[in-house]
One Martini backbone bead per residue (centre of mass of N, CA, C, O) as a GRO file, in nm:
protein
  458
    1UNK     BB    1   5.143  -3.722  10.360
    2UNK     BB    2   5.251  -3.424  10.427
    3UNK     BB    3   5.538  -3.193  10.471
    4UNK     BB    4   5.603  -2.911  10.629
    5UNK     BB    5   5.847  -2.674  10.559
    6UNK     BB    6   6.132  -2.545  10.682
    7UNK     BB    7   6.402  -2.377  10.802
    8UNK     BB    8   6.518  -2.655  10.911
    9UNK     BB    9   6.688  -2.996  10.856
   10UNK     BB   10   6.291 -10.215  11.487
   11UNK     BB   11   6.445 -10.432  11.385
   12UNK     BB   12   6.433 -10.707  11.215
   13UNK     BB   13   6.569 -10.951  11.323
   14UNK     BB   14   6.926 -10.974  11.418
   15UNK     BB   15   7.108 -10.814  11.569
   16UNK     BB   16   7.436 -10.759  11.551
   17UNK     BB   17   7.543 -10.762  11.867
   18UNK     BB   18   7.469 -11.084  11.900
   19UNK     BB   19   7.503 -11.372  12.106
   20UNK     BB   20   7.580 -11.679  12.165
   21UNK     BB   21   7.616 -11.912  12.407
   22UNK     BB   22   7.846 -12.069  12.566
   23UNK     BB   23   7.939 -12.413  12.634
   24UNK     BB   24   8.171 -12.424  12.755
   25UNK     BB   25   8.458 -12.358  12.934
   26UNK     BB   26   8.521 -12.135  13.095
   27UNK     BB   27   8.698 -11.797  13.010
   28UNK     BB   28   8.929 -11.693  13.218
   29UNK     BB   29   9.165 -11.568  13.366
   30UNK     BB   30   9.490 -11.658  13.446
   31UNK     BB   31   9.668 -11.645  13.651
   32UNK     BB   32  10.005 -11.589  13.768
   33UNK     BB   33  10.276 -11.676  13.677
   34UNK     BB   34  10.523 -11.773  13.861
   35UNK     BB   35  10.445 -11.585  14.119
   36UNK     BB   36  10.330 -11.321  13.995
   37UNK     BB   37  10.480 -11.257  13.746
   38UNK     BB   38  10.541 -11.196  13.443
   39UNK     BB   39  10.458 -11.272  13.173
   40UNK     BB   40  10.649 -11.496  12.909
   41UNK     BB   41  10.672 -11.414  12.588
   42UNK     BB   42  10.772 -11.545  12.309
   43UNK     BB   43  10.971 -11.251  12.190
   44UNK     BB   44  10.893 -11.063  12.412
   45UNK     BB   45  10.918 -10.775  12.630
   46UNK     BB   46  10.853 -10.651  12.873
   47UNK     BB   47  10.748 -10.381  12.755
   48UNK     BB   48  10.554 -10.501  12.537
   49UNK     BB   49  10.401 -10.588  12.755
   50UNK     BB   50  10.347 -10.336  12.910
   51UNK     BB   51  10.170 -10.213  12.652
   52UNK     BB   52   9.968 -10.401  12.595
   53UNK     BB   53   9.797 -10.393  12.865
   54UNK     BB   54   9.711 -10.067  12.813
   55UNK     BB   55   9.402  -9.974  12.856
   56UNK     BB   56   9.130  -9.816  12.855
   57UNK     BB   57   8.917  -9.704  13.056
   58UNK     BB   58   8.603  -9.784  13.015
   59UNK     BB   59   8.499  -9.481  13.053
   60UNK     BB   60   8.677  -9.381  12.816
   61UNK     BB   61   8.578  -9.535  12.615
   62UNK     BB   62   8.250  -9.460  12.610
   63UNK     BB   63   8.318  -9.171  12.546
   64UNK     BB   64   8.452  -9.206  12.283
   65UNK     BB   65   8.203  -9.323  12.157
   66UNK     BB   66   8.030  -9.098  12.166
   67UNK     BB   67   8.225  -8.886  12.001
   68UNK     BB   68   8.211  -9.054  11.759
   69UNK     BB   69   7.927  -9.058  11.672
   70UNK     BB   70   7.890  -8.745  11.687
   71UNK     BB   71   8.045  -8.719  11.448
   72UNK     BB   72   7.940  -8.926  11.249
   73UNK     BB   73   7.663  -8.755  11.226
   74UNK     BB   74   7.757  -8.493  11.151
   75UNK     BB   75   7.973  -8.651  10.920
   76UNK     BB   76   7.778  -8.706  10.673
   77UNK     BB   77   7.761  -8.788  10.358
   78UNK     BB   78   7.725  -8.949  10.076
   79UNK     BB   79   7.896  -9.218  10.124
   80UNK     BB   80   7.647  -9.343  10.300
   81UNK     BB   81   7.416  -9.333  10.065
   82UNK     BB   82   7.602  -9.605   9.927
   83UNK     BB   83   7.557  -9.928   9.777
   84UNK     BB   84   7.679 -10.183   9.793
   85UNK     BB   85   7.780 -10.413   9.580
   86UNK     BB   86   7.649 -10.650   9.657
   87UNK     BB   87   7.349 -10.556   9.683
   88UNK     BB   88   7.314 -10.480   9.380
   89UNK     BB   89   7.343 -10.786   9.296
   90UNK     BB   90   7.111 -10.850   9.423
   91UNK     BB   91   6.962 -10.576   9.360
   92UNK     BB   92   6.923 -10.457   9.069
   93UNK     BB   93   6.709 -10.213   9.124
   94UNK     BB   94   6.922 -10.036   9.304
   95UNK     BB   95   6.978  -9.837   9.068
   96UNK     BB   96   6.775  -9.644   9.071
   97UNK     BB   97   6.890  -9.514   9.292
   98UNK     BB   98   7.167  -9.440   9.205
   99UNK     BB   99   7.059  -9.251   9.014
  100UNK     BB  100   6.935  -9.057   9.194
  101UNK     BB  101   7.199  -8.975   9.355
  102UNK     BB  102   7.348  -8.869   9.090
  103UNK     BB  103   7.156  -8.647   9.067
  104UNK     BB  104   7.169  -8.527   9.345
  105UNK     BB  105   7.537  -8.428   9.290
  106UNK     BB  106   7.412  -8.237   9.048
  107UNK     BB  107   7.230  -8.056   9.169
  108UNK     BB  108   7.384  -7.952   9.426
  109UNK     BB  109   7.613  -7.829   9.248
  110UNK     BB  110   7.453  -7.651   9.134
  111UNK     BB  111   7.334  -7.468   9.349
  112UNK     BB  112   7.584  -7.416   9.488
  113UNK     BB  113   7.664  -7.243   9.250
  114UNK     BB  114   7.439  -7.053   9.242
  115UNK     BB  115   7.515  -6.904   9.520
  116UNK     BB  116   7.784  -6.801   9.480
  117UNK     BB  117   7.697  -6.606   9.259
  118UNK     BB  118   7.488  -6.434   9.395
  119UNK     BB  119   7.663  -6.338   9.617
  120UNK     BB  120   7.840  -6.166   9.424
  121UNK     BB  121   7.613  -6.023   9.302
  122UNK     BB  122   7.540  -5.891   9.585
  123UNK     BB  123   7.822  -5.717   9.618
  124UNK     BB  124   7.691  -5.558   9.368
  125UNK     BB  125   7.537  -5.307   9.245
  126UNK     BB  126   7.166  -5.314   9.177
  127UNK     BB  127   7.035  -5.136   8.906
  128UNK     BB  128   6.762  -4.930   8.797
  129UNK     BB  129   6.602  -4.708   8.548
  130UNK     BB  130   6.427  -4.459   8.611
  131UNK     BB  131   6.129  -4.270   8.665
  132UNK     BB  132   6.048  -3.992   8.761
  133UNK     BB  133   5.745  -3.785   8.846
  134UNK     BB  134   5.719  -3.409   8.886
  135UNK     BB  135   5.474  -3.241   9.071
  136UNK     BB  136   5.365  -2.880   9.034
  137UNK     BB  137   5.162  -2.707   9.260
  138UNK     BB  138   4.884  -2.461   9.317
  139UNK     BB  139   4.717  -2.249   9.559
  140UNK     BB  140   4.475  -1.981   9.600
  141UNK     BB  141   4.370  -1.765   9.865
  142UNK     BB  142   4.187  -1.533   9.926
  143UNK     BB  143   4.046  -1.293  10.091
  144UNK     BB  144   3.879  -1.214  10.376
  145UNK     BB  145   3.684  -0.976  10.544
  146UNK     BB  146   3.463  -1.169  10.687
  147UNK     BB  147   3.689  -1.329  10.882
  148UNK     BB  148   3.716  -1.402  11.192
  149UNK     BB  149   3.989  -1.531  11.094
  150UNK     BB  150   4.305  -1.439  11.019
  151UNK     BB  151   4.392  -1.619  10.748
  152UNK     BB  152   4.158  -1.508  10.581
  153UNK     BB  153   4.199  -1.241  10.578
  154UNK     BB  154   4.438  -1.336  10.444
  155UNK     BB  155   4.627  -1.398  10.189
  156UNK     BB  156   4.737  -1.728   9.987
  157UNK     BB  157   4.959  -1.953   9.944
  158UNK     BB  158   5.024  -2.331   9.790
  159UNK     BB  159   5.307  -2.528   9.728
  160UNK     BB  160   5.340  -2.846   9.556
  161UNK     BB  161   5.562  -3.136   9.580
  162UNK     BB  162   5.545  -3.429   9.379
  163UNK     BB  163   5.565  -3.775   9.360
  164UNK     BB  164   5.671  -4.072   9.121
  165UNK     BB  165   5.689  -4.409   8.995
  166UNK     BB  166   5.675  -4.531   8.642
  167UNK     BB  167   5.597  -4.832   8.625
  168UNK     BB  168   5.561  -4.959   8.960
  169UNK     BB  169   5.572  -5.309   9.038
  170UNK     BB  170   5.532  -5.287   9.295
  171UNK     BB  171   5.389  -5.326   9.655
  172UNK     BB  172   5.592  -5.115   9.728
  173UNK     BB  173   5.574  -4.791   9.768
  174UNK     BB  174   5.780  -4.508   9.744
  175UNK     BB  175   5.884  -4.278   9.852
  176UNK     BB  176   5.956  -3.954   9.740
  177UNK     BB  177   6.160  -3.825   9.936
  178UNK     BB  178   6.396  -4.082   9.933
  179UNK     BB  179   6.512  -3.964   9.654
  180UNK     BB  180   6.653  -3.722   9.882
  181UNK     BB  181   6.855  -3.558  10.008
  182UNK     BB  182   6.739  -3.256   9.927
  183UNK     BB  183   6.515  -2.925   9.948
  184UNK     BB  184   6.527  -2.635   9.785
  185UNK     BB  185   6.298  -2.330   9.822
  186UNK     BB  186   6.350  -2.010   9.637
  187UNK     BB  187   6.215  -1.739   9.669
  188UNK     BB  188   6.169  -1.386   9.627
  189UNK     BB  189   6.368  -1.126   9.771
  190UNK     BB  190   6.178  -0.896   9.739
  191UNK     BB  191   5.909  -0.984   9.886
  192UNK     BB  192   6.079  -1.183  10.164
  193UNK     BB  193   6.352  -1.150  10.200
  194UNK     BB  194   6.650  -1.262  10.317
  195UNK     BB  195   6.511  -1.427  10.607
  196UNK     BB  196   6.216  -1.567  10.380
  197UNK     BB  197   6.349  -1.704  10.092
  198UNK     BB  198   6.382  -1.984  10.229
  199UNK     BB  199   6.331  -2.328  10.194
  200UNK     BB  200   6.439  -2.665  10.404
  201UNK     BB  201   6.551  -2.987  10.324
  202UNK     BB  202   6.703  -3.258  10.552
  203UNK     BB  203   6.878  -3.568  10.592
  204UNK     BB  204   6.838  -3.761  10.822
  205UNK     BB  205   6.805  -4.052  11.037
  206UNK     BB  206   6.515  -3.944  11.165
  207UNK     BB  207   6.357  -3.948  10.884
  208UNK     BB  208   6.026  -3.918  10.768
  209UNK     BB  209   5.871  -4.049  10.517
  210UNK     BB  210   5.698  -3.887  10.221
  211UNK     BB  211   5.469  -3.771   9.948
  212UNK     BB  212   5.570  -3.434  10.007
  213UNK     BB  213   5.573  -3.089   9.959
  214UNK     BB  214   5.480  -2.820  10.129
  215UNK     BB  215   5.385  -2.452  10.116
  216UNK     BB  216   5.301  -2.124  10.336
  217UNK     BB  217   5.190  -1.815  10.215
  218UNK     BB  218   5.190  -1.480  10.199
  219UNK     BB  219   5.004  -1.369   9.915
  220UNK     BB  220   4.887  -1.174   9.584
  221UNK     BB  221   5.108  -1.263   9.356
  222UNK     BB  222   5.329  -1.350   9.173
  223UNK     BB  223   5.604  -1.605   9.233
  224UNK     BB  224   5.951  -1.670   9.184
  225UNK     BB  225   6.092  -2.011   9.182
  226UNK     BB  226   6.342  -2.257   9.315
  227UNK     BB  227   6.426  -2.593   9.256
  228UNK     BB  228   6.635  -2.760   9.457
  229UNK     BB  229   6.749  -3.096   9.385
  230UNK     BB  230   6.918  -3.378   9.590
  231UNK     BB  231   7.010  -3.668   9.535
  232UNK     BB  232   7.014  -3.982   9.631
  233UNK     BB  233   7.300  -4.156   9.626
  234UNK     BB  234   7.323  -4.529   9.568
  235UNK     BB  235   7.588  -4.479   9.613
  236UNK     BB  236   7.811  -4.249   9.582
  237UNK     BB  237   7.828  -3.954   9.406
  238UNK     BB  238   8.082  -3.760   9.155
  239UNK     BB  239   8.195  -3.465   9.008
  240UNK     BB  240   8.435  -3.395   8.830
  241UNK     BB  241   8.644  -3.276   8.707
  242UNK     BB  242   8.666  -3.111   8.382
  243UNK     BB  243   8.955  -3.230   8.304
  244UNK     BB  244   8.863  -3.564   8.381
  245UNK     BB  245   8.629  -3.549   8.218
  246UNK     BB  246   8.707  -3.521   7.959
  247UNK     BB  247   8.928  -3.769   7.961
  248UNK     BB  248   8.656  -3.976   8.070
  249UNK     BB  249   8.375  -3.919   8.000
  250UNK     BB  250   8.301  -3.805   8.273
  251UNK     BB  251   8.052  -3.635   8.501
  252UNK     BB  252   7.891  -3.870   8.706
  253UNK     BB  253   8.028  -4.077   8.957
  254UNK     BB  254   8.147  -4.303   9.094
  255UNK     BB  255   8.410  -4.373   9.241
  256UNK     BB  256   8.487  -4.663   9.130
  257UNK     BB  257   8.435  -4.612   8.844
  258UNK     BB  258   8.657  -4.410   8.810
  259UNK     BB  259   8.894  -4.566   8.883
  260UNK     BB  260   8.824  -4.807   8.611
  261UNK     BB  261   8.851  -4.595   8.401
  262UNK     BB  262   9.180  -4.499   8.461
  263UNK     BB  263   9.282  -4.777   8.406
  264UNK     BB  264   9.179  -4.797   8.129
  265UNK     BB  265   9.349  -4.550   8.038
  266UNK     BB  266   9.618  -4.679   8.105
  267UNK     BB  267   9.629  -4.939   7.926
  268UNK     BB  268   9.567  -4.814   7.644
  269UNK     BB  269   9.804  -4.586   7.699
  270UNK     BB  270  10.087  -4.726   7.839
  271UNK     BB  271  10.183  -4.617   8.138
  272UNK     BB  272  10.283  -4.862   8.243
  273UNK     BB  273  10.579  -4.976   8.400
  274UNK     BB  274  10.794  -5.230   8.291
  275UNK     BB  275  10.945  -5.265   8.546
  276UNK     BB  276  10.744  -5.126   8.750
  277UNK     BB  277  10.424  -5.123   8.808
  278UNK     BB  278  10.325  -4.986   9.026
  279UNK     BB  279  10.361  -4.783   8.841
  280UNK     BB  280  10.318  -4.425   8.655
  281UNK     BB  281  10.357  -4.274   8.347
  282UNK     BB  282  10.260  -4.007   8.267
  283UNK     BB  283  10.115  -3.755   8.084
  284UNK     BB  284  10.037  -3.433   8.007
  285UNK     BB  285   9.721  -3.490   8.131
  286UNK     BB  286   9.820  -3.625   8.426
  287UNK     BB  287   9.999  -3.391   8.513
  288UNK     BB  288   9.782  -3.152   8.504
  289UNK     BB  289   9.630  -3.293   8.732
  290UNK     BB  290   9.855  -3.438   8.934
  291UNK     BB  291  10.133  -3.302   8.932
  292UNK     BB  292  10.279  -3.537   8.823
  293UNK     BB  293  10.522  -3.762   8.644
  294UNK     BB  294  10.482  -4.011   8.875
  295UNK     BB  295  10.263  -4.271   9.007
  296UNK     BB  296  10.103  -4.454   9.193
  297UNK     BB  297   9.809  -4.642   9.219
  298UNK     BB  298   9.802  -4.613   9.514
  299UNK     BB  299   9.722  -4.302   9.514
  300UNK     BB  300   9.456  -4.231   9.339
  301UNK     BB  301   9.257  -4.257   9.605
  302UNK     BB  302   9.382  -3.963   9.720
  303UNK     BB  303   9.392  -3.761   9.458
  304UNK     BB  304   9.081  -3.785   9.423
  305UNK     BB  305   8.959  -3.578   9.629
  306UNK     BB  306   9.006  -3.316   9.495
  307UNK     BB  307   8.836  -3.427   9.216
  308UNK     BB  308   8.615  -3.410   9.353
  309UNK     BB  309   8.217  -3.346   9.361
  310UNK     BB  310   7.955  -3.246   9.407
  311UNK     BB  311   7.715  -3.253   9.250
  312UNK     BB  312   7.426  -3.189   9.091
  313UNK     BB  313   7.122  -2.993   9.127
  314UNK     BB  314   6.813  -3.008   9.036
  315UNK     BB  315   6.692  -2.704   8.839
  316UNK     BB  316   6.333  -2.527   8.893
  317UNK     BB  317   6.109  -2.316   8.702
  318UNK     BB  318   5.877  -2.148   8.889
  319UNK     BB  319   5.532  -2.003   8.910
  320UNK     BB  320   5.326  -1.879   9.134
  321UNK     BB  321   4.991  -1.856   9.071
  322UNK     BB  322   4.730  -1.618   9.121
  323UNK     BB  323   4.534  -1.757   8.926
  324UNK     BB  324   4.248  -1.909   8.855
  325UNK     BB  325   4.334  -2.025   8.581
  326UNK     BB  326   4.635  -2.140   8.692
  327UNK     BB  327   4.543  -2.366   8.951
  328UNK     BB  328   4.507  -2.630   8.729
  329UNK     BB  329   4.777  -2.628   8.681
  330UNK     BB  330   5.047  -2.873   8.624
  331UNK     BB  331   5.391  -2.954   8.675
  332UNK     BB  332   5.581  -3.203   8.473
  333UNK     BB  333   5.889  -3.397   8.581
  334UNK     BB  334   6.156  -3.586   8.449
  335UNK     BB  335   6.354  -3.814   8.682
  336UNK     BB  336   6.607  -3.983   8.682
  337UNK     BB  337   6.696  -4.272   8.876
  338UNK     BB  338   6.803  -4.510   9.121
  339UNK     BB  339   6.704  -4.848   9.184
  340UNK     BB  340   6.629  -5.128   9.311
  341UNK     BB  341   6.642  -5.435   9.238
  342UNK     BB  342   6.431  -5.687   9.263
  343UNK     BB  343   6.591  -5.937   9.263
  344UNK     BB  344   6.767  -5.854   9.505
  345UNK     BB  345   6.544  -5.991   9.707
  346UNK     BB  346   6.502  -6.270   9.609
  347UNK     BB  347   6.789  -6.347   9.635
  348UNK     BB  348   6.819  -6.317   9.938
  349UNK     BB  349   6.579  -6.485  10.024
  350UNK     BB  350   6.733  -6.757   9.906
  351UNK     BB  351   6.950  -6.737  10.101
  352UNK     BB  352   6.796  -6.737  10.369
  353UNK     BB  353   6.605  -6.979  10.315
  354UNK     BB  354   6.475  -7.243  10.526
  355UNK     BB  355   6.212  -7.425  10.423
  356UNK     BB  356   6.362  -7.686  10.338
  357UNK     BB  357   6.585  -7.813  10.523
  358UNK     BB  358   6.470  -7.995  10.729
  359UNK     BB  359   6.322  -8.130  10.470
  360UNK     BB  360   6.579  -8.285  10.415
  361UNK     BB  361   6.699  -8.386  10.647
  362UNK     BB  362   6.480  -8.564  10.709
  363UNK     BB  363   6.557  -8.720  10.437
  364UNK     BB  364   6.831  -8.823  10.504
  365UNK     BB  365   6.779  -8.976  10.816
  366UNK     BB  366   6.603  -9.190  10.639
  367UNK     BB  367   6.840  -9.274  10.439
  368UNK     BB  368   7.053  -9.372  10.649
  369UNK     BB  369   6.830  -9.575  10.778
  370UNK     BB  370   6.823  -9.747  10.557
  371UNK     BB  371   7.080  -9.847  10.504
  372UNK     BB  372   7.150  -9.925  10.801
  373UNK     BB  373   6.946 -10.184  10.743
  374UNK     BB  374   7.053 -10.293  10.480
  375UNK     BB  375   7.318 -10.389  10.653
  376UNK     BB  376   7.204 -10.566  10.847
  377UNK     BB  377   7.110 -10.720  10.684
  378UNK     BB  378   7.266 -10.856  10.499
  379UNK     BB  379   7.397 -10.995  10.750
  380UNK     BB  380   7.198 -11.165  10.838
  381UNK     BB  381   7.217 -11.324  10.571
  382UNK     BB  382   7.523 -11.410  10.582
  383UNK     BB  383   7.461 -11.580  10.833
  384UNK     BB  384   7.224 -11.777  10.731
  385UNK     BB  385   7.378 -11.915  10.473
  386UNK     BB  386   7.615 -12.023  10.598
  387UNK     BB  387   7.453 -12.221  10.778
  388UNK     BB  388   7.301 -12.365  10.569
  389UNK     BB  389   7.576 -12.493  10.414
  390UNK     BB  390   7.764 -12.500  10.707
  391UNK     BB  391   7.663 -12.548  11.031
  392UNK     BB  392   7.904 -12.661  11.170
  393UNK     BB  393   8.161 -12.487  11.090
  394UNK     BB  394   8.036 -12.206  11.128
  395UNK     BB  395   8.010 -12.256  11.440
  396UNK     BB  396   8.292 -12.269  11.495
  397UNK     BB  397   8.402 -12.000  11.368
  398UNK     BB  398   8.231 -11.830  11.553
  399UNK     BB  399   8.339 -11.892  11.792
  400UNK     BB  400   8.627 -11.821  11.767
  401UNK     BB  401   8.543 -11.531  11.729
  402UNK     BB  402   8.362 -11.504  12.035
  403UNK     BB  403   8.683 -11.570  12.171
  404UNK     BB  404   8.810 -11.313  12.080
  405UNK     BB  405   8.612 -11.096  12.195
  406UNK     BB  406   8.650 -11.173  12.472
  407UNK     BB  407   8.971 -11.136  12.528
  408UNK     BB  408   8.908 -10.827  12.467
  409UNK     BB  409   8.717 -10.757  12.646
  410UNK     BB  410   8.886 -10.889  12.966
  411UNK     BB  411   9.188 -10.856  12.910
  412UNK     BB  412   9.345 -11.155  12.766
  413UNK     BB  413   9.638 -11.284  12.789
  414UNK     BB  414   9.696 -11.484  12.583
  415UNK     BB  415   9.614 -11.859  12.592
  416UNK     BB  416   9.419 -12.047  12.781
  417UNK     BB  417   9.402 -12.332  12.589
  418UNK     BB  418   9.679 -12.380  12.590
  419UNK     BB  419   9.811 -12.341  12.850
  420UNK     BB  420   9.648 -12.625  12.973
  421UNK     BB  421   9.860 -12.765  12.876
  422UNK     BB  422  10.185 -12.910  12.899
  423UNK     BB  423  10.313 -12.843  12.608
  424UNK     BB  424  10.347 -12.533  12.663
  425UNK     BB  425  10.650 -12.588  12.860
  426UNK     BB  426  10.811 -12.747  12.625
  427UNK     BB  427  10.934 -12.507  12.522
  428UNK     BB  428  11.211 -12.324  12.457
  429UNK     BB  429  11.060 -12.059  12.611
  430UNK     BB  430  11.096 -12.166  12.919
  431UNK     BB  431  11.409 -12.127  12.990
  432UNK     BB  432  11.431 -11.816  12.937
  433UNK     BB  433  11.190 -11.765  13.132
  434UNK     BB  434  11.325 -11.909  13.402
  435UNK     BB  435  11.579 -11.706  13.380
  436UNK     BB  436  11.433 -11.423  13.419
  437UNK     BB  437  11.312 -11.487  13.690
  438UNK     BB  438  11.554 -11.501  13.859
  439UNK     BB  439  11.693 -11.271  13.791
  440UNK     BB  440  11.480 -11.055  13.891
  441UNK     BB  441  11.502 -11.182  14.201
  442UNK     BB  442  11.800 -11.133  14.264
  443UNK     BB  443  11.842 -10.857  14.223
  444UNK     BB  444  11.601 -10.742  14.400
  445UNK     BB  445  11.718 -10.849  14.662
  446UNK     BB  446  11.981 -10.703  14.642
  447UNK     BB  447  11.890 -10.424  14.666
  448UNK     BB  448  11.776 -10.470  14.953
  449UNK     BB  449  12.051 -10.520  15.073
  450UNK     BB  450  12.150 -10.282  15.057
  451UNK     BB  451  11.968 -10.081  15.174
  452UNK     BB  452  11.979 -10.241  15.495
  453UNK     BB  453  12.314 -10.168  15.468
  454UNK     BB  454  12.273  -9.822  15.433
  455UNK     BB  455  12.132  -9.807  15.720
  456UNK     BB  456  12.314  -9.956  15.930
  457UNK     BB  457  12.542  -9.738  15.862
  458UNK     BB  458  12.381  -9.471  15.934
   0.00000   0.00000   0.00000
């Protein structure tokens, strides 16, 4: 409770991609044209042909499909969950989805402005102005001669200093000592000598916060002391040169505060140099504190170093009686401190909170996999619709859809349903392609038989 004072400190209907069974005549590569060389096709050049060919191996098709999934799960957007326009022509009712998808991209950027507030507002210090009330009370022990144990044959006083905050609506109360710095009480030097007149208490790293500070002494007279209490100012404050105190109005504040204090002073009465901002062309109050006639903005949080000094502590004097009849009596004293606004834990706490993002994801991934029912939905409507008003028709160009399919499944060059008439070699590229084949074995040939010869020669 106190601590004693020492001297030392399954989705319905057909899946999208469902295939109907091909009735025609299978439908392979067809072998090498002209003796294995490569097929030539009318406008296209070799390079282009061999180009064509190039395709990304299975394995690593899957691989990009599987990364490009990965990466689209990821990066769902507002836009994914956003019903087509022919859907909405079909189903009406569907708009009022719309609209709540717009109040919610509404809400949302609300949200998000009032956090990014918040963010701002936690980087600046929120106090309020407290009331703190110390009491200061003391108890005196008479001697006792038939006292067994020595403490008692003594006479002795003790003195308590505590301390609370008023009207304080926490349900943490706040210890005593936490709102100081040091605490020195300086006791009478005629009494108790130059080398136990002093009692010091000083705030280090490993400090255990307590709710008061009891002294205790021998002693059977009253007794005058004096009690320093050093705030603990949180960020620190420094009070003022005397000179500068004047000229800003300001006796003890922040750092902060003290630099924006100065430029307004300068901005108020126009210091500020017109050709070169940077500068300062000071007045004969800022040379007589900063000792020269022009310095930048940017030297004064260096300058201004020397021109603070530590705070003032708070002086009282009271007298520790031992007289019976003023044991009873407490003196009590109101003393500003500045506390956290509780404001600032709500805002940190809504900061950090994610009790609600899981269920809003889930909620989320549940709108995704809904659209895209409806969008699977909506391709099989227009699947059966189609087929329902012209059944022949929409068959024929489906297979040709799923000819075309197979075509870039299998990795087949050329349209292999043309090859097979003989009226496709009856073109006109088809004299270009013969003349370039035979050209192409000449070469080769030639190659051959120089390499031949000049093994042969060596």
């Amino acid at each position: 409770y106190q601590t004693q004072l020492k001297h030392s400190p399954s989705r319905p209907g057909m899946p999208s991609g469902a295939r109907m069974p091909h009735q025609g005549a299978p439908m392979g590569p067809p072998g090498p044209p002209y003796g294995g060389s490569p097929a030539v096709r009318p406008g296209l050049t070799n390079q282009a042909m061999e180009a064509s060919r190039k395709r990304p191996a299975p394995s690593q098709q899957q691989q990009q499909a599987v990364q490009n999934r990965n990466r689209n799960a990821k990066r769902r957007k507002m836009a994914d969950k956003i019903l087509p326009q022919r859907i909405r022509e079909l189903v009406p009712e569907s708009q009022a989805y719309m609209d709540l998808l717009a109040f919610e991209r509404k809400l949302d950027q609300t949200i998000m402005r009032k956090r990014v507030d918040i963010q701002e507002a936690l980087k600046r210090p929120m106090k309020q102005k407290r009331k703190l009330r110390l009491y200061i009370s003391n108890t005196f022990n008479p001697a006792k001669p038939d006292a067994e144990d020595s403490e008692g044959s003594i006479a002795c006083w003790e003195l308590r200093v505590e301390g609370k905050l008023l009207d304080d609506p926490g349900k943490m109360k706040r210890k005593f000592s936490s709102f100081f710095k040091s605490l020195v009480i300086e006791l009478d030097k005629d009494l108790y000598g130059p080398d136990n007149h002093l009692v010091e208490w000083h705030r280090t790293p490993t400090t255990q916060e307590t709710d008061g500070f009891q002294v205790k002494r021998p002693g059977d007279v009253n007794v005058r002391c004096t009690l320093l209490l050093m705030l603990d100012y949180q960020p620190p404050q420094f009070k003022l040169d005397p000179r500068l105190a004047r000229l800003l109005g300001i006796h003890t504040q922040t750092r902060s505060s003290i630099i924006q204090a100065l430029w307004q002073y300068v901005k108020t009465n126009k210091m500020q140099d017109s050709h070169d901002k940077e500068y300062i062309n000071c007045d004969k109050y800022f040379q007589q504190i900063f000792d020269c006639p022009r310095l930048k903005f940017s030297e004064i949080p260096q300058r201004l170093t020397n021109l603070l000094l530590p705070p003032d502590p708070i002086v009282i004097n009271h007298i520790i009686s031992v007289d019976a009849n003023d044991q009873k009596k407490t003196a009590c004293y109101d003393i500003d401190v500045e506390v956290e606004d509780p404001l600032k834990a709500q805002m940190s706490s809504f900061l950090l909170s994610t009790a609600n993002q899981q269920e809003i994801a889930s909620l989320d991934n549940k709108i995704h996999e809904t659209i895209e029912s409806i969008n699977q939905l909506k391709i099989q409507r227009d699947f059966m619709l189609s087929f329902s008003r012209d059944p022949k028709g929409y068959i024929q160009d489906w297979l040709k859809s799923q000819s075309r399919d197979l075509k870039l499944m299998t990795d087949v060059v050329g349209n292999p349903e043309e090859e097979r008439t003989a009226e496709f070699y009856h073109q006109p590229w088809s004299q270009e392609a013969v003349s370039r084949y035979f050209y192409c074995k000449i070469q080769q040939r030639r190659q051959e038989l120089e390499q031949a010869l000049a093994l042969r020669n060596t």
